[in-house]
Rosetta silent file (secondary structure, phi, psi, omega in degrees, C-alpha in Angstrom):
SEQUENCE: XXXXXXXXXXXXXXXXXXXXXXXXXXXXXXXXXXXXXXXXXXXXXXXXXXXXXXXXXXXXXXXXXXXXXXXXXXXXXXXXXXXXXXXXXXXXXXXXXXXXXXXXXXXXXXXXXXXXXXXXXXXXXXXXXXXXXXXXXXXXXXXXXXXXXXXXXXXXXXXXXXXXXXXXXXXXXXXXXXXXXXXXXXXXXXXXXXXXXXXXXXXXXXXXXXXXXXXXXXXXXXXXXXXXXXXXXXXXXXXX
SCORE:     score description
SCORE:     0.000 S_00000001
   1 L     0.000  156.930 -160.054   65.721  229.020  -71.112 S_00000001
   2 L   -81.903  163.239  141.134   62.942  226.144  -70.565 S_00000001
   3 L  -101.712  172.236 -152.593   64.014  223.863  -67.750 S_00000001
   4 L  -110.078  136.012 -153.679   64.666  220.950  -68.767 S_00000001
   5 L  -113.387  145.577  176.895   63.341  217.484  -67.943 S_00000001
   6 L  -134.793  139.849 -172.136   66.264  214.844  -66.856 S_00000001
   7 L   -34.580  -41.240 -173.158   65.998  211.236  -67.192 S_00000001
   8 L  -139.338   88.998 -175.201   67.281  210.659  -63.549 S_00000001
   9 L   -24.440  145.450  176.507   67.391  213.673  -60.864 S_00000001
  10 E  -118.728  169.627 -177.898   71.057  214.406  -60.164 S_00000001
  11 E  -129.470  147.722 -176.500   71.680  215.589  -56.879 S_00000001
  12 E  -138.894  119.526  162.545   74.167  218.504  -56.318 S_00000001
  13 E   -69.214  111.035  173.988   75.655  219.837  -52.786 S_00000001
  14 E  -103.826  143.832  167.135   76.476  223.297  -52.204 S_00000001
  15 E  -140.461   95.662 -122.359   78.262  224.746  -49.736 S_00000001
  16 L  -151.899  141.042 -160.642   78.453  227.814  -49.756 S_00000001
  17 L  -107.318   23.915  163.399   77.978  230.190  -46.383 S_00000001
  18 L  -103.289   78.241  174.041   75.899  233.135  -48.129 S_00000001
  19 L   -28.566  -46.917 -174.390   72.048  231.832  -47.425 S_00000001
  20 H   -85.592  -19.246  153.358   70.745  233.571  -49.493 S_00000001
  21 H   -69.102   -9.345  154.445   72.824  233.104  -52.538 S_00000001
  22 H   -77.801  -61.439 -176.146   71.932  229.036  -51.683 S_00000001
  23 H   -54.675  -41.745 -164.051   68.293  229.551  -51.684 S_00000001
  24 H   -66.751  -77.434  175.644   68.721  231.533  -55.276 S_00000001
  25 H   -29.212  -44.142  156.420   70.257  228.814  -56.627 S_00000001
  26 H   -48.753  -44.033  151.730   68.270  226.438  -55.200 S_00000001
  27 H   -31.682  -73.186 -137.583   65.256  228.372  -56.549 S_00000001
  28 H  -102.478  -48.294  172.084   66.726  228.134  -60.051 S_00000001
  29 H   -83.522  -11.354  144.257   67.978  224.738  -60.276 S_00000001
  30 H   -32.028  -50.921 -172.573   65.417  222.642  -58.831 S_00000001
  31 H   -75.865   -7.806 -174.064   62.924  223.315  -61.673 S_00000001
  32 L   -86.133   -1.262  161.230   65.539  221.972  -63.898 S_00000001
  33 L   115.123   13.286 -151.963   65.748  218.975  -62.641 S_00000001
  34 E  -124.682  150.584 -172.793   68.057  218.879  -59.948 S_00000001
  35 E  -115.465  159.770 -175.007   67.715  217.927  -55.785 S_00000001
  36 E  -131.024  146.950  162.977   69.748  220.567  -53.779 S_00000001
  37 E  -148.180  149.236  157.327   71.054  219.934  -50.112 S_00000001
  38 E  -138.157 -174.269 -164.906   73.582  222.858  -48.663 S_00000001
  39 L  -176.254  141.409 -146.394   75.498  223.380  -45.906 S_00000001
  40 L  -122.784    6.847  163.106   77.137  226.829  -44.567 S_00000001
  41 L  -158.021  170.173 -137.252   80.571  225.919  -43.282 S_00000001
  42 H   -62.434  -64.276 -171.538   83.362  223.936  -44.295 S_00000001
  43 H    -7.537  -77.807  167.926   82.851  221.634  -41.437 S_00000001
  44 H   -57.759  -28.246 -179.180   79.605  220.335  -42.212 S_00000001
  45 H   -68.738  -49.095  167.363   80.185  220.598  -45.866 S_00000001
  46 H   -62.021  -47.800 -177.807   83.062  217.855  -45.490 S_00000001
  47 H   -30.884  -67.100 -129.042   80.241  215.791  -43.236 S_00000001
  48 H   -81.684  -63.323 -161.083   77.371  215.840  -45.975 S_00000001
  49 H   -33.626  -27.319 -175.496   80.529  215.759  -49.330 S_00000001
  50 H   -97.051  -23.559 -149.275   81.730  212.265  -47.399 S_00000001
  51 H  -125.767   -8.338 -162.818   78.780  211.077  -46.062 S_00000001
  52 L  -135.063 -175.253 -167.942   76.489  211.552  -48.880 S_00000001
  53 L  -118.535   98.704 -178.857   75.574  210.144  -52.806 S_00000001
  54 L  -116.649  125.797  166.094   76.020  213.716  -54.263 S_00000001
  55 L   -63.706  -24.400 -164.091   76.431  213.763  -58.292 S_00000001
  56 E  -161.890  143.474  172.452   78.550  217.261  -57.858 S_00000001
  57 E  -132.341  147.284 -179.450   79.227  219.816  -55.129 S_00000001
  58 E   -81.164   95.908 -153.209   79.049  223.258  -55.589 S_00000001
  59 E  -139.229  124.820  166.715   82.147  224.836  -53.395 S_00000001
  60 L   -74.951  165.597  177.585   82.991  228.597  -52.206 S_00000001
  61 L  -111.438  -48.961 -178.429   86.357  228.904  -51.136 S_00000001
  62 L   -69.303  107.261  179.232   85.787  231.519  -48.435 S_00000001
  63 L  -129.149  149.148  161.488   84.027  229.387  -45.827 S_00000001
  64 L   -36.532  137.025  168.951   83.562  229.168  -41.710 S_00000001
  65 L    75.505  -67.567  172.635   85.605  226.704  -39.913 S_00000001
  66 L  -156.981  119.794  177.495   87.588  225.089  -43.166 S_00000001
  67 L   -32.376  142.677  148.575   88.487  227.335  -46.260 S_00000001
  68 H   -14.829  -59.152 -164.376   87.220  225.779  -49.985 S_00000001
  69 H   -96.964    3.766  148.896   90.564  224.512  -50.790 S_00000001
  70 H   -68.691  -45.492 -173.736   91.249  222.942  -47.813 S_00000001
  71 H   -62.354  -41.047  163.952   88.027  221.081  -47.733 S_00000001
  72 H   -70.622   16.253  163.090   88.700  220.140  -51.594 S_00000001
  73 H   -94.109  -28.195  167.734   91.952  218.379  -50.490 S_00000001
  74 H   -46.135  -49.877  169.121   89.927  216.561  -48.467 S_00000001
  75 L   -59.127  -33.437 -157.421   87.434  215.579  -50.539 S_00000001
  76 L   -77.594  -42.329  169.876   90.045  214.489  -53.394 S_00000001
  77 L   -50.456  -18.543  170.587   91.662  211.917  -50.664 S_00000001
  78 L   -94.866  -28.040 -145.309   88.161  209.929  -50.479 S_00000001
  79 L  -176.724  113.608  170.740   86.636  210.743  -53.925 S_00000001
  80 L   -69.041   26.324  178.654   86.338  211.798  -57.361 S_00000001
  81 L   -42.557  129.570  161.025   83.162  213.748  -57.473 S_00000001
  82 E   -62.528  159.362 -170.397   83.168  216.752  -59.476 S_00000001
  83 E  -144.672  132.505 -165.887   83.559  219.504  -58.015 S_00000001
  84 E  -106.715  164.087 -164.066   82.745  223.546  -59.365 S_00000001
  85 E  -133.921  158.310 -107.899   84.366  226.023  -57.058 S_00000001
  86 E   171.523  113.071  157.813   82.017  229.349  -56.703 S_00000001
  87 E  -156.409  161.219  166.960   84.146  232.614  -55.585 S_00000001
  88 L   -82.379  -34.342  154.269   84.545  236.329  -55.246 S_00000001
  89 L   -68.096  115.531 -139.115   87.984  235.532  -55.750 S_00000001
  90 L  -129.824   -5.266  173.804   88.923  236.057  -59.300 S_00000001
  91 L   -85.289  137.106 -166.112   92.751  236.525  -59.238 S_00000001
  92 L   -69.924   11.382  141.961   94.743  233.346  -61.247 S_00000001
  93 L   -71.659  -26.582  163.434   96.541  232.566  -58.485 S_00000001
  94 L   -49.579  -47.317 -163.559   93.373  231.645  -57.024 S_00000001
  95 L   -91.651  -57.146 -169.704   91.835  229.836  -59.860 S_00000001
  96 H   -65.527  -14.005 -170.920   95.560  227.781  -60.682 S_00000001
  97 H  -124.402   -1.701  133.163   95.245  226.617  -56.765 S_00000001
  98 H     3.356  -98.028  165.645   92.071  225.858  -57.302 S_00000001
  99 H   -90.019   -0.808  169.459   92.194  223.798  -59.813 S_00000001
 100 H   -62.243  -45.654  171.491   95.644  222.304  -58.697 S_00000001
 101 L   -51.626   -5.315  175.938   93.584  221.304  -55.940 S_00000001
 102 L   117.985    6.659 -168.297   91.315  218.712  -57.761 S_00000001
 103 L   -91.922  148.600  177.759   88.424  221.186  -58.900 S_00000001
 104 L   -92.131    2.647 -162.007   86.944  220.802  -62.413 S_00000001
 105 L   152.915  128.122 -163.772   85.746  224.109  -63.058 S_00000001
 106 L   -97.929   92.336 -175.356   86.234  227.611  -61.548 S_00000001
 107 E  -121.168  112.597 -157.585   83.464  229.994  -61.597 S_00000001
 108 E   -79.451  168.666 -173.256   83.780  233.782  -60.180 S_00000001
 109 L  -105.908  139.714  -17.884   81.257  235.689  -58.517 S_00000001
 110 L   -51.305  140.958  154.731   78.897  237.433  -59.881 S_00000001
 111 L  -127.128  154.691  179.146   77.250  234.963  -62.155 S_00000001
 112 L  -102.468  126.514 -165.942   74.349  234.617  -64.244 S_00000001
 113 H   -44.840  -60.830 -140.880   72.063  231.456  -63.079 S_00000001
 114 H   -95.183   20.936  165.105   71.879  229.955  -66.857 S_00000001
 115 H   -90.230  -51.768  171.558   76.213  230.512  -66.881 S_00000001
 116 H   -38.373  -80.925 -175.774   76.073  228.268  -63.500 S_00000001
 117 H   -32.338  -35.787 -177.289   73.561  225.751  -65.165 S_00000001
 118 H   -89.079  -18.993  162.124   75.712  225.227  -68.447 S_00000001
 119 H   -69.147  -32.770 -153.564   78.808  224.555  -66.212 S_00000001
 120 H   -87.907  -11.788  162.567   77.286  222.359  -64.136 S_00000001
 121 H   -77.901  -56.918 -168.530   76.025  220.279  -67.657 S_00000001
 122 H   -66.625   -1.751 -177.296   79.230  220.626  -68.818 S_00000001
 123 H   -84.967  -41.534  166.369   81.169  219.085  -65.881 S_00000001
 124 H   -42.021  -68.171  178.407   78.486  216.419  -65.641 S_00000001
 125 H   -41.718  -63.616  177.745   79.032  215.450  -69.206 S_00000001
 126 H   -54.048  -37.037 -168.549   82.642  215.209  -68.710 S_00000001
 127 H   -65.510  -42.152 -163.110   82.964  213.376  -65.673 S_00000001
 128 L     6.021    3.570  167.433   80.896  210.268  -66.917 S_00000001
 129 L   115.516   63.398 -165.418   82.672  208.131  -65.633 S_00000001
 130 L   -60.800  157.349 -175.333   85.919  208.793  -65.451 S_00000001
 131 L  -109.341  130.924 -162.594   89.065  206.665  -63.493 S_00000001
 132 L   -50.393  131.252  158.681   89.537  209.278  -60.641 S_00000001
 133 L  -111.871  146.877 -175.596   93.636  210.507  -60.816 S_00000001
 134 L   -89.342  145.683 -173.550   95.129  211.884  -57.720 S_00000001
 135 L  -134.552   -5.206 -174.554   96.321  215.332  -59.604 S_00000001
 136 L   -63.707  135.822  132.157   97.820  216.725  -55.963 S_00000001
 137 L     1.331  134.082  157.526  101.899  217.555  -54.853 S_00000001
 138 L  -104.118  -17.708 -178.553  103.046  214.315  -53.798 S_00000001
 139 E  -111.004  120.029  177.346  105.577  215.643  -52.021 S_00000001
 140 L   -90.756  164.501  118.607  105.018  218.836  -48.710 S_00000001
 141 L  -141.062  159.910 -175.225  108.072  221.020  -47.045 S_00000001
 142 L   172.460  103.501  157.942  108.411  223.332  -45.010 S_00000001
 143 L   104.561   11.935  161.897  110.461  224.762  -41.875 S_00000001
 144 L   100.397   -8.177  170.560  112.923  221.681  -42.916 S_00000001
 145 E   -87.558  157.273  129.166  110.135  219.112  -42.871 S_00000001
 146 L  -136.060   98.396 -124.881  108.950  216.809  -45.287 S_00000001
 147 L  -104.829  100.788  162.273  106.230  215.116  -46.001 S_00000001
 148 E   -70.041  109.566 -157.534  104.906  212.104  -48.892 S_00000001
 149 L  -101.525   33.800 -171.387  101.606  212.386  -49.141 S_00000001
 150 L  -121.587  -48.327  161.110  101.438  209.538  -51.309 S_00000001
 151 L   -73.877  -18.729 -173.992  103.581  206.975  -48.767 S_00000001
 152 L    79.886    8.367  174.485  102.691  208.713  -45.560 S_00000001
 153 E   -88.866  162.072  179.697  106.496  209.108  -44.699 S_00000001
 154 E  -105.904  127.071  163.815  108.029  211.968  -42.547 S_00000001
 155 E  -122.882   86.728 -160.774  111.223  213.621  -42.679 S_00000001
 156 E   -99.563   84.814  170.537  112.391  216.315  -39.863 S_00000001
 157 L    65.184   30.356 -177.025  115.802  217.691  -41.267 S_00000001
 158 L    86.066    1.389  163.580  116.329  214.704  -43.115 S_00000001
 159 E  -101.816  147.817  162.195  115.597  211.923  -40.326 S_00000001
 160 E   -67.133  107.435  177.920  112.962  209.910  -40.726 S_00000001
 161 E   -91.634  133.455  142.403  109.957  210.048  -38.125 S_00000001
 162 L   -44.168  125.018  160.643  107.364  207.772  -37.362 S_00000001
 163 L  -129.383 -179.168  171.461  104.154  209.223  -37.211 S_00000001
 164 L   -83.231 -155.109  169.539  100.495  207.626  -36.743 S_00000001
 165 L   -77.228  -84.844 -171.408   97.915  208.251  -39.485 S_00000001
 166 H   -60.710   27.042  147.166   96.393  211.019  -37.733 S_00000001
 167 H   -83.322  -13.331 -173.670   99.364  212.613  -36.977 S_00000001
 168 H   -87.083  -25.149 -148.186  100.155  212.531  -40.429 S_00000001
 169 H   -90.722  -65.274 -179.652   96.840  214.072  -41.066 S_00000001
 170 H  -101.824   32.594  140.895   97.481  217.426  -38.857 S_00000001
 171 H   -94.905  -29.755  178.415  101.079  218.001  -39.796 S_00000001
 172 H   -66.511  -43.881 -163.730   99.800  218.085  -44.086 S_00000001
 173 H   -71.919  -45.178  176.626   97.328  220.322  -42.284 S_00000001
 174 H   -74.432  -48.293  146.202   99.888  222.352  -40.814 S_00000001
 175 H   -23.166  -71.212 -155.949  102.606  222.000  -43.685 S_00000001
 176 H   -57.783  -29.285 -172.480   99.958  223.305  -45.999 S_00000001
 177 H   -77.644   -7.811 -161.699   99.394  226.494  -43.593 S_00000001
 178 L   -28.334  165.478 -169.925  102.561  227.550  -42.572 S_00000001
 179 L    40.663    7.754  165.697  102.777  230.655  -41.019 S_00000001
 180 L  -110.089  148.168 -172.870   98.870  230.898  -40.559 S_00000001
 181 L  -109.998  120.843 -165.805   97.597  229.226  -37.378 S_00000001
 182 L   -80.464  103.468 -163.612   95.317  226.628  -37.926 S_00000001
 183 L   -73.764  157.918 -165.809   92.045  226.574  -35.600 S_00000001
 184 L   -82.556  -21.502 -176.844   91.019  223.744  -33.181 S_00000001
 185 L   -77.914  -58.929 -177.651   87.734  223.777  -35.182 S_00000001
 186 L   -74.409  -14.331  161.024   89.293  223.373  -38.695 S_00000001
 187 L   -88.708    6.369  148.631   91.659  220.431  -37.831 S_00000001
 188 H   -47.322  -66.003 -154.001   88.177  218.981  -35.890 S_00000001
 189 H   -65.380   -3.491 -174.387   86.320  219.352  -38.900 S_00000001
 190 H  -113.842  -48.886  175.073   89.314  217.528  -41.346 S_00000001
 191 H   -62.266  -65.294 -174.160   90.188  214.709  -38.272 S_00000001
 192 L  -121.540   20.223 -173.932   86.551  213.816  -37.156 S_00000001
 193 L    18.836   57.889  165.330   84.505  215.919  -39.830 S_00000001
 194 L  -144.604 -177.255  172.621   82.915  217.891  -36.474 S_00000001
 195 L   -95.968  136.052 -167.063   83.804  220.987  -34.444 S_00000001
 196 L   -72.981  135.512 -169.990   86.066  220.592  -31.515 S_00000001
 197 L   -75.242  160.569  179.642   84.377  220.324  -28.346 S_00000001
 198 L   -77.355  -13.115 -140.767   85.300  222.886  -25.242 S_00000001
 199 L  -120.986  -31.000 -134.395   86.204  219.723  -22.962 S_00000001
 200 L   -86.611  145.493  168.244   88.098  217.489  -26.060 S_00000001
 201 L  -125.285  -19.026  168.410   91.873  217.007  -25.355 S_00000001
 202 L   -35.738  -15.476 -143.730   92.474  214.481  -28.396 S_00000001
 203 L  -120.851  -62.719  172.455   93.523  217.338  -30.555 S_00000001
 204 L   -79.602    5.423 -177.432   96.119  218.253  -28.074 S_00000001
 205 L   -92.642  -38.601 -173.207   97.276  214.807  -26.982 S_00000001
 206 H   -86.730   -8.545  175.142   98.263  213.934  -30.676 S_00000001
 207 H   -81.332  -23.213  160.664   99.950  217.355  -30.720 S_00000001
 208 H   -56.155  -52.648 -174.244  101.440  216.604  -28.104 S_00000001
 209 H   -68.763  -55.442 -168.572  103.237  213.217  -29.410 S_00000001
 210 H   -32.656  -34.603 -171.481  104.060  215.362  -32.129 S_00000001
 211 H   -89.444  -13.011 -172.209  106.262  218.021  -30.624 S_00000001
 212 H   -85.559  -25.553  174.988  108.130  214.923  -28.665 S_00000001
 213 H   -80.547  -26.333 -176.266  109.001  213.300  -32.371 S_00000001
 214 H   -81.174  -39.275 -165.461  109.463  216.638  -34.031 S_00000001
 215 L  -132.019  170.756  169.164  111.859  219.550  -31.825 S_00000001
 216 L  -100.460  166.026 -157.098  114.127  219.550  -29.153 S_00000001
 217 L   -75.934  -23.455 -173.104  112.446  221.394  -26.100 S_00000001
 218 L   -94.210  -25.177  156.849  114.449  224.790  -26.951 S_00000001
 219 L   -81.324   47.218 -163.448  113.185  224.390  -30.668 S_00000001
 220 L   -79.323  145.659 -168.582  109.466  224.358  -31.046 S_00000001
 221 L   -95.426  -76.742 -147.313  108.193  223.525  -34.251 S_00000001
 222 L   -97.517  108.673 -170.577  104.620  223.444  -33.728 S_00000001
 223 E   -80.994  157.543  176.595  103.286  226.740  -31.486 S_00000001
 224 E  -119.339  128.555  171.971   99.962  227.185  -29.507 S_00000001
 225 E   -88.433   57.948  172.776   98.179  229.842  -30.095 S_00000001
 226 L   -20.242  120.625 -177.879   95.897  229.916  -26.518 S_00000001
 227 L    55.211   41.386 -178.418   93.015  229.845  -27.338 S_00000001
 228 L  -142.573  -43.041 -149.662   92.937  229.878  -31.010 S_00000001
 229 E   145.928 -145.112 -165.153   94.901  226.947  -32.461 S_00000001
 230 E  -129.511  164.800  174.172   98.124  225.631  -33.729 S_00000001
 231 E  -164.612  120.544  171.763  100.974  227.412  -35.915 S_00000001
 232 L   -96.881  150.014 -174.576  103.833  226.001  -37.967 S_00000001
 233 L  -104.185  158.314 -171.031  106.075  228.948  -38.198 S_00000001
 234 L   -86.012   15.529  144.692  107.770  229.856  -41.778 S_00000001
 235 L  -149.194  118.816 -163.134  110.740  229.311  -40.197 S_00000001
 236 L   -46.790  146.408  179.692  111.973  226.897  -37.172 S_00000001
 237 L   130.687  147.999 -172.714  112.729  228.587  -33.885 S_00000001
 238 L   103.411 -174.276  168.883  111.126  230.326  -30.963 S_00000001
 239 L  -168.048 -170.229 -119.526  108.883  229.444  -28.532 S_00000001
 240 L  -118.108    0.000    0.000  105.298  229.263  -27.267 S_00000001
């Protein structure tokens, strides 16, 4: 196929943490008419996806720091960009949380460059200017919690809690994970779209308010994983 000359460069972000599988692409869509920027973990990838005037992003789901589909929940709370999701992962539970997450098209690994190129018309074409719908769960639980992620209310075993925003922010983060423990990096990189510093105590100060609104002292809901991160457990109970 020719490439193709377009009226107005579109610009498309990838992020995608296999360099060299950026550069191919990059390679291959460039003559067609297209500006490329990437970026090789989730972290940065929310930075540029927030920070930048991208027609489309390009998104792997396994990535450093914060996963694909976390970083597309992210994105969908600021912004309706399309968005194509790029994986090795090919089983339809994958692809259904996917695209439950806000992605417009699912494309598995291996691919052929002019398969990419014809999604990436056809998503364009579609989006045109569409008015963005939140398509997300309005409602999280888990462990007796629950969370509206449309009001921003709280519920801990049917009382209501107060929370701030960003408290609200890393309990959906923790909700969504249960029973995986959630790194100091990836609720950086979703809170202050950076990496958590070796020094920073903000991260544990709001976790901190958290556990005094959430458990009783003999109940902890939210666990520390020294040196690793945070853990909501799939079921209340225990201790640190």
């Amino acid at each position: 196929m020719e490439p193709e000359e377009s009226p107005s460069s579109k610009s498309i972000l990838i992020i995608e943490d296999d360099t060299e599988l950026c550069a191919l692409m990059k390679a291959f869509l460039v003559p067609h008419g297209f500006r490329i920027e990437s970026a090789h973990d989730g972290g940065r990838g929310l930075v540029l996806a927030l920070g930048g005037e991208f027609n489309l992003i390009i998104l792997d789901v396994m990535l450093p720091v914060l996963n694909g589909f976390e970083l597309l929940r992210q994105i969908r709370k600021r912004s309706a960009i399309p968005v194509i999701m790029l994986t090795a992962r090919t089983a339809q539970s994958d692809r259904i949380a996917g695209l439950n997450s806000g992605a417009d098209d699912y494309l598995p690994k291996p691919f052929g460059p002019e398969e990419l190129l014809a999604r990436i018309r056809a998503v364009l074409r579609r989006s045109g200017n569409p008015e963005f719908v939140q398509h997300q769960v309005q409602v999280l639980q888990a462990g007796g919690m629950k969370l509206n992620l449309q009001t921003r209310e709280v519920w801990n075993n049917g009382r209501p809690v107060e929370v701030t925003s960003i408290e609200f922010d890393i309990l959906e983060l923790l909700v969504r994970a249960v029973g995986r423990v959630v790194s100091r990096d990836e609720l950086a990189a979703v809170l202050y779209q950076r990496r958590a510093t070796p020094f920073e105590r903000s991260i544990d100060v709001h976790i901190s308010h958290l556990r005094k609104k959430l458990e009783m002292r003999e109940n902890p809901r939210i666990l520390t994983i020294r040196g690793v991160g945070y853990l909501l457990p799939p079921v209340s109970g225990g201790g640190e």
